[in-house]
N, C-alpha and C positions, 0 to 999 in steps of 0.2 A: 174622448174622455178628457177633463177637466183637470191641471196641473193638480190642485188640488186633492184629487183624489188616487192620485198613483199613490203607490204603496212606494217604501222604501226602495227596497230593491228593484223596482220598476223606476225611480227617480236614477239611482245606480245606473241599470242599463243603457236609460235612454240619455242622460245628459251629463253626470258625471264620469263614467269611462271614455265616453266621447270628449270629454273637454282636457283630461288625464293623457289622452291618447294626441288629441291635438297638439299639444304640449310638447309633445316630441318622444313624450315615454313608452317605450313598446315590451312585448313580450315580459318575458321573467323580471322587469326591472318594476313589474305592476302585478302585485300579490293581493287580491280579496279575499277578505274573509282568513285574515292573518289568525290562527290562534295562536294565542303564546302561552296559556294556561291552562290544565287539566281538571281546571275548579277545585274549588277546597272539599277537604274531606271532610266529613262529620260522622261521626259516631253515634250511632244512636244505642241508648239503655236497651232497647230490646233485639238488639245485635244485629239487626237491617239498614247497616252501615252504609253510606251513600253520598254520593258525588254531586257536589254542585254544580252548576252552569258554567262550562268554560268561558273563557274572557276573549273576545278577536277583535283583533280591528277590522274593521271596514275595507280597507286598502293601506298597503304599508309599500310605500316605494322604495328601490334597492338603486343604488350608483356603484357600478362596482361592484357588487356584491355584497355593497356596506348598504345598511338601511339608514334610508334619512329623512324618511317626511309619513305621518301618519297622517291619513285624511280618515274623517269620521263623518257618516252619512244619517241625514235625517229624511223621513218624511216630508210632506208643507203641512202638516199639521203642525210644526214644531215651529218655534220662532227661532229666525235664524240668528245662527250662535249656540241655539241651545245643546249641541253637541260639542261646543267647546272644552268645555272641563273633564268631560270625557276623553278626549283627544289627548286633551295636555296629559289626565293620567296616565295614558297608555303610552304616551311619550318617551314617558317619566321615567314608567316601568322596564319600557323598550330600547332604554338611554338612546331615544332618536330626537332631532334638534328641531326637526319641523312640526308641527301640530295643523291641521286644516279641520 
């Protein structure tokens, strides 16, 4: 199969938890699929109130127990970087100092 055509999470599996893990980061200090938000509520007029899309990061690294680096995963359909500002958001939110 053609880089190109892995899905996200098959990019994930096969080369960024590998290169994450090479790295020297093991276990618990390497969290996927971090949620940090229960999505916003909305209300609707006709009373079938309902929950938006929780927010997660991709991989959220722990030192210590303290979080310090959020990495954000794309597809190769995406140009790289384009999950930058995503990242930083999540960051931001997550007052963690690293963005990937």
């Amino acid at each position: 199969m053609k880089k190109h055509d892995l899905t996200e999470q098959e990019i994930r599996t096969q080369y960024i938890t590998p290169a994450i893990q090479s790295a020297g980061w093991k276990g618990l200090q390497i969290r996927e699929e971090y949620y940090f938000t229960d999505g916003r509520f909305h209300i609707q007029p006709n009373g079938k109130d309902k929950r938006g899309e929780r927010s997660f990061a991709d991989y959220l690294l722990f030192y210590k127990n303290i979080p310090l680096a959020v990495i954000e995963a794309k597809d190769n359909k995406h140009e790289i970087g384009s999950g930058m500002q995503q990242a930083l958001r999540y960051a931001e939110v997550l007052d963690v100092p690293f963005a990937y």
